[in-house]
C-alpha positions, 0 to 999 in steps of 0.5 A, spaced: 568 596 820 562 598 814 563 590 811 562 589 819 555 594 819 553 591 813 553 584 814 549 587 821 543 591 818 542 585 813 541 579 819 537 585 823 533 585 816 533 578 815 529 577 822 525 582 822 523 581 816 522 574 817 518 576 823 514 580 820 512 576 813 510 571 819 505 574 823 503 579 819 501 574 813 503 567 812 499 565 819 493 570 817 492 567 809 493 560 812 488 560 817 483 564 812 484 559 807 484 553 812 479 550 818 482 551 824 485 545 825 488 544 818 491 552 819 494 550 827 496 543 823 500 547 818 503 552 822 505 547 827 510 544 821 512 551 820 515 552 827 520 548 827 524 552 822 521 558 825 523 559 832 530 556 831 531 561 825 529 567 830 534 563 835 540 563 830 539 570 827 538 574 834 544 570 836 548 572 829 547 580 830 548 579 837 555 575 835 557 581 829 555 587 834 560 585 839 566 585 834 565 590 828 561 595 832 562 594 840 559 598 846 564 603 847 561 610 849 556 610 846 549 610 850 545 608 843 550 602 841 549 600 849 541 600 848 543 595 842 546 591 847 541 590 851 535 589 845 540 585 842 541 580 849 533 581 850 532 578 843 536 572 844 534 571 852 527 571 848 528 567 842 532 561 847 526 561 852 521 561 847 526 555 842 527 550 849 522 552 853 515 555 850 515 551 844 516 544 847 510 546 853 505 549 848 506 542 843 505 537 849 499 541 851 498 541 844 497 534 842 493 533 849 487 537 845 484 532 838 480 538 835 480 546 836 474 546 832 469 541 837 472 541 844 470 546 848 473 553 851 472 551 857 476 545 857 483 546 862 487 544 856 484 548 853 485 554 857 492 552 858 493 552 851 490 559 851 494 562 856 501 559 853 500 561 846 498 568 849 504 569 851 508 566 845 504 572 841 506 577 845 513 575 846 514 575 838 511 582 837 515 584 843 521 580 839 518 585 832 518 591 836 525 590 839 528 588 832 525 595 829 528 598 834 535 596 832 533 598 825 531 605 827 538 604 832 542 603 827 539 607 821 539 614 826 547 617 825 552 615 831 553 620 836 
């Protein structure tokens, strides 16, 4: 059972952690460092690692909550369950779904620096990576929650 917890607070730690380092300073420094184009072409080469190491992470704490904590009449341990399948339902849309649609827009668009905001591609791209931005701060908050869940003693 605390081997079980452990490994469990460790991958929460690893995912959130990722996440974070991710949003909040690799794609930051990158694209005040870079022009626009240099910095999207170098995060795009990132997010093939990104999203499915979020997938995998998710679906492992997911995977060690079921059989070394379990939902058995706790209403927190519920409440982790449903952050847990929240997370992983997100990272699966965003992985198979998200991504592969934003990279077709994408590739329609031959620079973010000169084509115009006006452009429909442009716009579709807007909306699309719009909501990949909110569903990582979404997917941050929730895995904080865990966090904090697991963290606060069991009653």
């Amino acid at each position: 059972m605390k081997t079980g917890s452990i490994f469990y607070s460790f991958i929460l730690a690893l995912w959130i952690g990722g996440l974070f380092i991710f949003t909040f300073l690799v794609t930051p420094v990158v694209f005040q460092s870079f022009g626009r184009d240099a910095a999207g072409e170098i995060i795009g080469k990132l997010f093939p690692y990104y999203f499915p190491y979020n997938l995998v992470l998710s679906v492992l704490a997911l995977i060690i909550f079921l059989l070394f904590i379990g939902i058995r009449g706790k209403s927190q341990n519920k409440i982790m369950l449903l952050l847990l399948t929240a997370a992983v339902l997100i990272n699966m849309f965003i992985t198979f779904k998200l991504y592969p649609d934003i990279q077709s827009v994408k590739q329609q668009i031959t620079t973010f620096e000169t084509q115009t905001d006006e452009s429909p591609v442009r716009n579709q791209f807007r909306k699309m990576h719009g909501l990949s931005a909110l569903l990582n701060i979404l997917l941050l908050l929730d895995g904080t929650a865990l966090l904090i869940l697991n963290s606060t003693p069991k009653k």
